[in-house]
DOZA-431210 format. One record per atom (N, C-alpha, C, O): residue in three letters; x, y, z; atom name; residue number from 1. Coordinates in steps of 0.2 Angstrom, whole numbers. Layout:
N
ala	X	Y	Z	CA	NUM
...
***
This chain:
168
unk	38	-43	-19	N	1
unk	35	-36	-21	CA	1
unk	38	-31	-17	C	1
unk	39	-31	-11	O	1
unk	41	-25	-22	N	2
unk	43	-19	-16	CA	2
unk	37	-15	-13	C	2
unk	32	-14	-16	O	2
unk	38	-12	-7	N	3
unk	33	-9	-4	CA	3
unk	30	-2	-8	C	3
unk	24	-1	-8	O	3
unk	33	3	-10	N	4
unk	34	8	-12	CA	4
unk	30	7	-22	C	4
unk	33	4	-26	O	4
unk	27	9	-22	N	5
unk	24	8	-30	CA	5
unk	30	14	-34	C	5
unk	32	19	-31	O	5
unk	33	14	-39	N	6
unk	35	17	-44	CA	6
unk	34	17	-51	C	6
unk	37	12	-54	O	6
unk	28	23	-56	N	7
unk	26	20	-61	CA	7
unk	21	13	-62	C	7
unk	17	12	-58	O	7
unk	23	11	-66	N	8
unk	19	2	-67	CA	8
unk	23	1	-62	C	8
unk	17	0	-60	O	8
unk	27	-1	-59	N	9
unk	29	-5	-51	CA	9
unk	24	-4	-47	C	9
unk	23	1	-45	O	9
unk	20	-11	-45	N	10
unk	15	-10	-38	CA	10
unk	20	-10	-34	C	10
unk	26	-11	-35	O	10
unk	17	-8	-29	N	11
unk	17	-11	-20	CA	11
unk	15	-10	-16	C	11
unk	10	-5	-16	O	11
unk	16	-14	-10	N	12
unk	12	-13	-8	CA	12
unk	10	-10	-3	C	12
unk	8	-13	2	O	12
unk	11	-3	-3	N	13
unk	8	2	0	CA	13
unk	5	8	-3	C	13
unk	5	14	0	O	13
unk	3	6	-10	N	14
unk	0	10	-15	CA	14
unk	0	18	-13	C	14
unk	-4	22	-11	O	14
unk	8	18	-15	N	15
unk	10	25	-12	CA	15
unk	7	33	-17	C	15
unk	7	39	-15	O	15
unk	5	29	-23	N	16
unk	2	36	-27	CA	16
unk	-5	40	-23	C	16
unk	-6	46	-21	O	16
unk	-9	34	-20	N	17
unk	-14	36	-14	CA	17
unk	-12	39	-7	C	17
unk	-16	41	-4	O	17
unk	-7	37	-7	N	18
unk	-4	39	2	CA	18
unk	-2	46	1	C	18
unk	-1	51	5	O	18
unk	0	47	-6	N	19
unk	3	55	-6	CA	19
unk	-1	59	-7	C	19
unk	0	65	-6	O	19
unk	-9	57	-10	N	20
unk	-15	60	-10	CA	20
unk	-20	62	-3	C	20
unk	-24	66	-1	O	20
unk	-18	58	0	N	21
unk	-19	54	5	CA	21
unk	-15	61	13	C	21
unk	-19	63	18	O	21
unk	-9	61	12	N	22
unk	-6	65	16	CA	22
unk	-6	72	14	C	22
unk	-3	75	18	O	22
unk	-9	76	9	N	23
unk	-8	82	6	CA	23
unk	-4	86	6	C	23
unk	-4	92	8	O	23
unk	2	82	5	N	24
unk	9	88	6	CA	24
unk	8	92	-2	C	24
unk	7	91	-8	O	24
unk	9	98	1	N	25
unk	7	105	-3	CA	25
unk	10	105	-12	C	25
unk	16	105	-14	O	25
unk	5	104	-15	N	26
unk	9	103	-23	CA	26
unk	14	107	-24	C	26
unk	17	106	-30	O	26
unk	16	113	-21	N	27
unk	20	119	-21	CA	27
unk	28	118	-15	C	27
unk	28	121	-10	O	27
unk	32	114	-15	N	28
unk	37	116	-11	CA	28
unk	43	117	-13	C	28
unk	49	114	-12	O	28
unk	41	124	-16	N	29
unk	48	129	-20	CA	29
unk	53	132	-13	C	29
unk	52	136	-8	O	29
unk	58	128	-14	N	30
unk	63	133	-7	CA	30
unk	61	130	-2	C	30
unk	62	133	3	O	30
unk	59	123	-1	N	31
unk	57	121	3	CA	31
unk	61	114	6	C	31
unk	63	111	2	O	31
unk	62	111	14	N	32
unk	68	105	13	CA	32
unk	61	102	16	C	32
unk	56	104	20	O	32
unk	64	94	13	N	33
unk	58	90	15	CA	33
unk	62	84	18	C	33
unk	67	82	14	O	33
unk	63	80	25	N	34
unk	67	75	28	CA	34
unk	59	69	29	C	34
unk	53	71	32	O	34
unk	61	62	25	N	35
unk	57	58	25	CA	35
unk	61	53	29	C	35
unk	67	52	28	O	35
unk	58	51	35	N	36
unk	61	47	40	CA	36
unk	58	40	38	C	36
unk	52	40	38	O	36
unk	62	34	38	N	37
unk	61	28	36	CA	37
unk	61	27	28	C	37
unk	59	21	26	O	37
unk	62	30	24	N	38
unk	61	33	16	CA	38
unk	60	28	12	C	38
unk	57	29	7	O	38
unk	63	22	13	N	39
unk	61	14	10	CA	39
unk	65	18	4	C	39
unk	70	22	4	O	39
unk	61	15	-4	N	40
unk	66	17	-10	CA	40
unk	64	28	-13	C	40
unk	65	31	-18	O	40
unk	63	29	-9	N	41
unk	62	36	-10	CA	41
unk	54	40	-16	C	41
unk	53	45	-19	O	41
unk	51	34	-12	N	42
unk	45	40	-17	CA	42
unk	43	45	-16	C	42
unk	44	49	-20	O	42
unk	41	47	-11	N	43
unk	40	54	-8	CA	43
unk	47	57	-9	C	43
unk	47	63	-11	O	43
unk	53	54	-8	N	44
unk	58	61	-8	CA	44
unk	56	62	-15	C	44
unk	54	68	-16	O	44
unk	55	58	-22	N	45
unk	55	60	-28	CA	45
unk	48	63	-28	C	45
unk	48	66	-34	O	45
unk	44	64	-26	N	46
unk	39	68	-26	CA	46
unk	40	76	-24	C	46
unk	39	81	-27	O	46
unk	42	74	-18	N	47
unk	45	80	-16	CA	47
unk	48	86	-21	C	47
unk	46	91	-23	O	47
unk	55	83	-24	N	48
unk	59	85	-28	CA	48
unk	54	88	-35	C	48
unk	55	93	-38	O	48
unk	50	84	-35	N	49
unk	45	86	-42	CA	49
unk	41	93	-39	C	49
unk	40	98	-43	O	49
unk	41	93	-36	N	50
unk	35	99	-34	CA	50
unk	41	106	-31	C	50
unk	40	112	-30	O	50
unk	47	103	-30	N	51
unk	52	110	-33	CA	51
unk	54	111	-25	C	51
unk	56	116	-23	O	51
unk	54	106	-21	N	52
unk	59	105	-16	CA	52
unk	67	105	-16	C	52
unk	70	100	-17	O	52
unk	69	113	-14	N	53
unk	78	114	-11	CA	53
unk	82	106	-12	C	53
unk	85	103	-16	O	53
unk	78	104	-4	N	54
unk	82	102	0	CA	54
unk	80	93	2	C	54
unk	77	93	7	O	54
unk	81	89	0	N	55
unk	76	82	-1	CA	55
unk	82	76	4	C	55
unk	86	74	1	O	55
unk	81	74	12	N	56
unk	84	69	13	CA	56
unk	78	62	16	C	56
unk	72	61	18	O	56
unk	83	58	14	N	57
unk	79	53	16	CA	57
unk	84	49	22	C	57
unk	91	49	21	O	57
unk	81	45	26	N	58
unk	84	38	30	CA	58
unk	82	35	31	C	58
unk	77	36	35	O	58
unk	83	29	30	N	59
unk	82	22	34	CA	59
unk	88	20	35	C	59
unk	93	22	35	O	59
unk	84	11	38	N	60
unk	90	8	43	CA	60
unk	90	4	38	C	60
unk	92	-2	41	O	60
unk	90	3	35	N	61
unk	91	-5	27	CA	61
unk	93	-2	23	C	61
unk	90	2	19	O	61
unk	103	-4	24	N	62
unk	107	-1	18	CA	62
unk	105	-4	12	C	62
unk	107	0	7	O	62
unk	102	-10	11	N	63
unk	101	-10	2	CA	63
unk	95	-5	-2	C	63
unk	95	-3	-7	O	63
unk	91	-6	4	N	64
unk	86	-1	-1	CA	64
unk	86	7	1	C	64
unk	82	11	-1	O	64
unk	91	8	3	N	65
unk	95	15	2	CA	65
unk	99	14	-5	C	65
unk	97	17	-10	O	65
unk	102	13	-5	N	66
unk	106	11	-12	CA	66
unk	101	11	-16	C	66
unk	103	15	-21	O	66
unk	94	7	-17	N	67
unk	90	5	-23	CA	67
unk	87	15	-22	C	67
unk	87	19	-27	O	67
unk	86	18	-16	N	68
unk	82	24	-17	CA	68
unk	87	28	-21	C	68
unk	85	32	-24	O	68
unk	95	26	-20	N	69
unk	99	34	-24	CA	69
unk	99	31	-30	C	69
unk	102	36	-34	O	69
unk	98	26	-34	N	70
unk	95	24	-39	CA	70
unk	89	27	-41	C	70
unk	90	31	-45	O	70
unk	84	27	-40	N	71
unk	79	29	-40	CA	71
unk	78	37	-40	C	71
unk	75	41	-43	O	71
unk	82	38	-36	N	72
unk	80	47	-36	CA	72
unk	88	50	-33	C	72
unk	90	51	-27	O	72
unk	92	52	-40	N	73
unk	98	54	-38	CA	73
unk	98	60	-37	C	73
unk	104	63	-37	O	73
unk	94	65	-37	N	74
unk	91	71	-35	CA	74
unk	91	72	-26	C	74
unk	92	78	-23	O	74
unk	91	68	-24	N	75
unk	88	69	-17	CA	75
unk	95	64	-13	C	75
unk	99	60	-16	O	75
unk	96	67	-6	N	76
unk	101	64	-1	CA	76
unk	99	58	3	C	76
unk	94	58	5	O	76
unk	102	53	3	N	77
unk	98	47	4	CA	77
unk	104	44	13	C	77
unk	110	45	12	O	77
unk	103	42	16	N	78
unk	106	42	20	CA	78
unk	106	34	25	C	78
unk	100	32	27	O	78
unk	110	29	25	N	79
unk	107	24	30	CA	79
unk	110	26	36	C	79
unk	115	28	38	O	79
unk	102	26	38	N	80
unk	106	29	48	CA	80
unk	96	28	51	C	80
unk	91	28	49	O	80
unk	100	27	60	N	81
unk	93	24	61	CA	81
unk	90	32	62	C	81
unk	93	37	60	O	81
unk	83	33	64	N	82
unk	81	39	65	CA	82
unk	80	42	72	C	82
unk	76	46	74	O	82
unk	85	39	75	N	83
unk	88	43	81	CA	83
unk	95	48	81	C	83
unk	96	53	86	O	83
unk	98	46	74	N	84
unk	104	48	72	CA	84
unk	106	55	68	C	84
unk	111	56	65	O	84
unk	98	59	70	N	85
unk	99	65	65	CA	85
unk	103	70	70	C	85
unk	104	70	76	O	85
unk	105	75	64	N	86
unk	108	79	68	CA	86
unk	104	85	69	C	86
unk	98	84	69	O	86
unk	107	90	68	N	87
unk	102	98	72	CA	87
unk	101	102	64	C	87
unk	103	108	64	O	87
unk	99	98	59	N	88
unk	98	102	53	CA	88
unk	92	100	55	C	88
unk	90	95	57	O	88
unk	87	106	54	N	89
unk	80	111	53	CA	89
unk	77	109	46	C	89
unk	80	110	40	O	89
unk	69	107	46	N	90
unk	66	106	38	CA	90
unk	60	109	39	C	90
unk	58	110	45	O	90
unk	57	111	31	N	91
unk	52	113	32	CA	91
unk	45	108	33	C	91
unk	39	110	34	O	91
unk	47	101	32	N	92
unk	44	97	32	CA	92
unk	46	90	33	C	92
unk	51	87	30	O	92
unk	43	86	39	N	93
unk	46	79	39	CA	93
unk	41	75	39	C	93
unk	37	75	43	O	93
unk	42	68	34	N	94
unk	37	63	32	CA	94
unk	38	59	39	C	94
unk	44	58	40	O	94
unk	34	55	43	N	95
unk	34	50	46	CA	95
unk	30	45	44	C	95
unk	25	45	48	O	95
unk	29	42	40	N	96
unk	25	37	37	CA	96
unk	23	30	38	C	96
unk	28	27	39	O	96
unk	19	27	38	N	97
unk	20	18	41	CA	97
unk	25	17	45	C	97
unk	27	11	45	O	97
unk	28	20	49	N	98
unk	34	18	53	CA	98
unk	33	18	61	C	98
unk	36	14	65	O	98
unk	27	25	63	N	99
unk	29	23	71	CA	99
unk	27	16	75	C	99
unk	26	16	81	O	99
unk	27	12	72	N	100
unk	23	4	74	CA	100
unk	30	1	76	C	100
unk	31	-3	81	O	100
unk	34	3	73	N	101
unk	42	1	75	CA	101
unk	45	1	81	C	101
unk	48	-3	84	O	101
unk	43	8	83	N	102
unk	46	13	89	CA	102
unk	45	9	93	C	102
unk	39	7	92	O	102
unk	48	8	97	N	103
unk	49	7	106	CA	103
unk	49	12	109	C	103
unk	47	10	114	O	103
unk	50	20	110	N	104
unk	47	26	112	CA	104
unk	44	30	106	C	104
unk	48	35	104	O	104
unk	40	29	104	N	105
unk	36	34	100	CA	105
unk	34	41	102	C	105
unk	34	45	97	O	105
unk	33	41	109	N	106
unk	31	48	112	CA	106
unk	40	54	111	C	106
unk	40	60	110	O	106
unk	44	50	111	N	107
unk	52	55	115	CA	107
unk	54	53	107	C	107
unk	60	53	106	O	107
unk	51	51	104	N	108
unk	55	51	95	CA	108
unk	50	57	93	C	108
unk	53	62	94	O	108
unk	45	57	91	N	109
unk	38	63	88	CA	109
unk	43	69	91	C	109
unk	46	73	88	O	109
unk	43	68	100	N	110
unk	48	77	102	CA	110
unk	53	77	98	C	110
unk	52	81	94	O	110
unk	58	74	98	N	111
unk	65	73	94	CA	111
unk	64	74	86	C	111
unk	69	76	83	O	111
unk	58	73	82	N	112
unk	58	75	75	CA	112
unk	56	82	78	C	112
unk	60	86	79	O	112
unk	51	83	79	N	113
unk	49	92	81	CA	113
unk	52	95	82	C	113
unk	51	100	79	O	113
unk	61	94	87	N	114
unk	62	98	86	CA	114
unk	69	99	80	C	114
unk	73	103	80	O	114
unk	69	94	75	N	115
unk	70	96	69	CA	115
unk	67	97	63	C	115
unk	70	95	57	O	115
unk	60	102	65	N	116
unk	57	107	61	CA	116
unk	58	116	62	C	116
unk	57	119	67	O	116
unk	59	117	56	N	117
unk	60	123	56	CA	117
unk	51	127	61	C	117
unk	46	124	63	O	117
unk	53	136	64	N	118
unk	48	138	65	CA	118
unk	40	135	64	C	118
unk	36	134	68	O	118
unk	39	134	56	N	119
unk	35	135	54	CA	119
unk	32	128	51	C	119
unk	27	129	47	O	119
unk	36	123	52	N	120
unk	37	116	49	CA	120
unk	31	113	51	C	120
unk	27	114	56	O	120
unk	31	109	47	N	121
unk	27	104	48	CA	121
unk	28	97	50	C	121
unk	32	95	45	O	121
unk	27	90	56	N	122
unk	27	85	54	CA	122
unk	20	82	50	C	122
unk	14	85	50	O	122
unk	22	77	46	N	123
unk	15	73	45	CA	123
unk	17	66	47	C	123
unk	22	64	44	O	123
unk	14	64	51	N	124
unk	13	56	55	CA	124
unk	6	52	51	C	124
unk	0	53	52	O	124
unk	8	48	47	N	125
unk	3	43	44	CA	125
unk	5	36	47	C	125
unk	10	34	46	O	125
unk	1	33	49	N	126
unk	2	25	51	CA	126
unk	-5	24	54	C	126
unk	-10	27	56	O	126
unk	-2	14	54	N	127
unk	-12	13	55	CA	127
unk	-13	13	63	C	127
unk	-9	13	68	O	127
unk	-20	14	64	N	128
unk	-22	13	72	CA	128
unk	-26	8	75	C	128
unk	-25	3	71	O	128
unk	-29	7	79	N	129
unk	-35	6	80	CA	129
unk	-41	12	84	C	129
unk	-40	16	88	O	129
unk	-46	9	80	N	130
unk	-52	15	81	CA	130
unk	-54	14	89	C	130
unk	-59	11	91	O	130
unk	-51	16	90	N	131
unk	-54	15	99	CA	131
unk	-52	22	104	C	131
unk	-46	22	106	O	131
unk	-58	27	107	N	132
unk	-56	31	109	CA	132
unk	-54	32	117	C	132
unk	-52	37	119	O	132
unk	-56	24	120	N	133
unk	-59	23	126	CA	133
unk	-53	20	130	C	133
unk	-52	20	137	O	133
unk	-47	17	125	N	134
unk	-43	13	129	CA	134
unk	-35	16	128	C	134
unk	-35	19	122	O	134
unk	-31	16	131	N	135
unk	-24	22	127	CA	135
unk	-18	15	129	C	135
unk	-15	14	134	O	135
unk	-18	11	122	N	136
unk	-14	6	123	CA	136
unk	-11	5	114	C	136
unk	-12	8	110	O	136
unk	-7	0	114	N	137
unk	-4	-1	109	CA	137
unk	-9	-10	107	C	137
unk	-9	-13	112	O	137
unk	-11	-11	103	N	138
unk	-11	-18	99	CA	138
unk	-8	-20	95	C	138
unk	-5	-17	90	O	138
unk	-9	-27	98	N	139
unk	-5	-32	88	CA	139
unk	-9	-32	83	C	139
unk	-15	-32	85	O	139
unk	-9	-31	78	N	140
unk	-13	-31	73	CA	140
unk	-8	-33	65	C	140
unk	-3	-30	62	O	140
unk	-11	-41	64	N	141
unk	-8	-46	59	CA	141
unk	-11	-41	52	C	141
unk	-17	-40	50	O	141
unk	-4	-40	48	N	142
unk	-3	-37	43	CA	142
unk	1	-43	38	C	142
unk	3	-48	40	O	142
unk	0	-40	30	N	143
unk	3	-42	24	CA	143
unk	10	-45	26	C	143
unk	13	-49	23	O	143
unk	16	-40	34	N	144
unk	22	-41	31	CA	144
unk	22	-45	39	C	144
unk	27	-45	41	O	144
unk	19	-46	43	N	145
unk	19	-49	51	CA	145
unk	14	-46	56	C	145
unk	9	-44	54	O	145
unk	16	-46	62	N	146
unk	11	-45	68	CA	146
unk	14	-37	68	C	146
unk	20	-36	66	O	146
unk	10	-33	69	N	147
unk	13	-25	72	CA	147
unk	9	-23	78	C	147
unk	4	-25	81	O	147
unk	14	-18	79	N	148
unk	9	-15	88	CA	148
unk	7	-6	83	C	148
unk	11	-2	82	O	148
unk	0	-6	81	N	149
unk	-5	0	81	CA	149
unk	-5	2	87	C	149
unk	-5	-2	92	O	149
unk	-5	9	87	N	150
unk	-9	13	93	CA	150
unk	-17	14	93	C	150
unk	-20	14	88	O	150
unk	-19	13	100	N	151
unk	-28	16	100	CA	151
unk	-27	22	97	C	151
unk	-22	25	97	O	151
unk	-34	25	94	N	152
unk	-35	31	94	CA	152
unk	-33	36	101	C	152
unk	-28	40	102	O	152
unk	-38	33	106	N	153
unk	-36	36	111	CA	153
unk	-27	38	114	C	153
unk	-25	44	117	O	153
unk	-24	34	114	N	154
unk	-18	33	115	CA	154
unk	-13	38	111	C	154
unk	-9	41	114	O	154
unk	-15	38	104	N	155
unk	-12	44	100	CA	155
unk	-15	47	100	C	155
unk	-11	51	100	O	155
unk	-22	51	101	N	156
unk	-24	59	104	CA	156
unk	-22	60	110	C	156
unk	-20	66	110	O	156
unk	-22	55	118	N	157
unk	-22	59	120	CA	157
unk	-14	58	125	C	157
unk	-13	59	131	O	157
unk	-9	54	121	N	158
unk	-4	55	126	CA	158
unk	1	54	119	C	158
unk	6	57	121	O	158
unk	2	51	114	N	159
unk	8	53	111	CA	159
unk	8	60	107	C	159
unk	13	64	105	O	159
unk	1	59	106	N	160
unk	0	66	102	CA	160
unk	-1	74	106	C	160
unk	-1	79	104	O	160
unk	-2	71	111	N	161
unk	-7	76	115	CA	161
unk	-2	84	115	C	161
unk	-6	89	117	O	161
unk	5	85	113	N	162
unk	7	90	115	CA	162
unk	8	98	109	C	162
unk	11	103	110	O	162
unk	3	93	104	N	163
unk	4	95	97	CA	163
unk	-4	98	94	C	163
unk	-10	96	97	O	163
unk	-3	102	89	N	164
unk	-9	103	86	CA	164
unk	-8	96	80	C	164
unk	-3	94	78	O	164
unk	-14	94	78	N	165
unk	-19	89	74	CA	165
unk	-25	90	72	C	165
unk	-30	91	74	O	165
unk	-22	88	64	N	166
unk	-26	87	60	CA	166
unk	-28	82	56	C	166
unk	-26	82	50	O	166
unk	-32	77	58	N	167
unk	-33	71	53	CA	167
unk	-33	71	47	C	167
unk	-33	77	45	O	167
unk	-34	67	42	N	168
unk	-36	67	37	CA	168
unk	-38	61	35	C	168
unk	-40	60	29	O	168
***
């Protein structure tokens, strides 16, 4: 099964919910949106639907970069890791299910920030755990293997800590 739902395509990351979920603005006329880890590009093609300029995507898995410009030949799709951006400026950048990955989490978040424009937005969704007492990383056995979630505590108060936050 692919992860990314498209139309009747499930997956399994029931991504029509995650875009409801993240509230990126129905309105992003003139606006560039960079989806970091982008799998086959839903959000960039969402994106593009709601009247986004400027639409890149990257991951580090050349075939399903291939299946995204498939998928949405509107949008730039790029295989490169997400250390390898350059000093292009967005008004918006998705970080999605992905910071579980990182080995520095903290000096990646600064490194997209500072590839937001003035006024840009990050949005960081991935799982945690609920705990505001301990500032540590856990395993936590999912659908696709074991991953390291952050505590609550750990992302409020030391990866997050240098940013304004808003949950949702």
């Amino acid at each position: 099964m692919a992860y990314q739902s498209f139309g009747d395509e499930k997956g399994d990351s029931r991504s029509a919910e995650k875009l409801r979920a993240i509230r990126l603005p129905a309105d992003l006329a003139g606006k560039s949106l960079l989806d970091i880890g982008c799998n086959e590009g839903y959000f960039c093609q969402a994106a593009l639907q709601r009247g986004a300029a400027r639409v890149l995507g990257i991951d580090s898995n050349a075939a399903i970069i291939e299946r995204a410009k498939q998928r949405v030949p509107g949008a730039e799709f790029r295989h490169q890791s997400w250390w390898d951006l350059d000093e292009e400026k967005f008004d918006y950048i998705l970080f999605l299910s992905a910071i579980h990955y990182e080995k520095r989490p903290k000096a990646l978040l600064d490194r997209l920030v500072a590839n937001l424009t003035p006024n840009g937005t990050l949005i960081l969704e991935g799982g945690m755990v609920m705990d505001w007492d301990k500032k540590s990383w856990r395993l936590v056995q999912r659908h696709d293997g074991v991953v390291r979630f952050p505590t609550l505590g750990l992302l409020a108060d030391e990866l997050l800590s240098r940013y304004s936050v808003r949950t949702m």
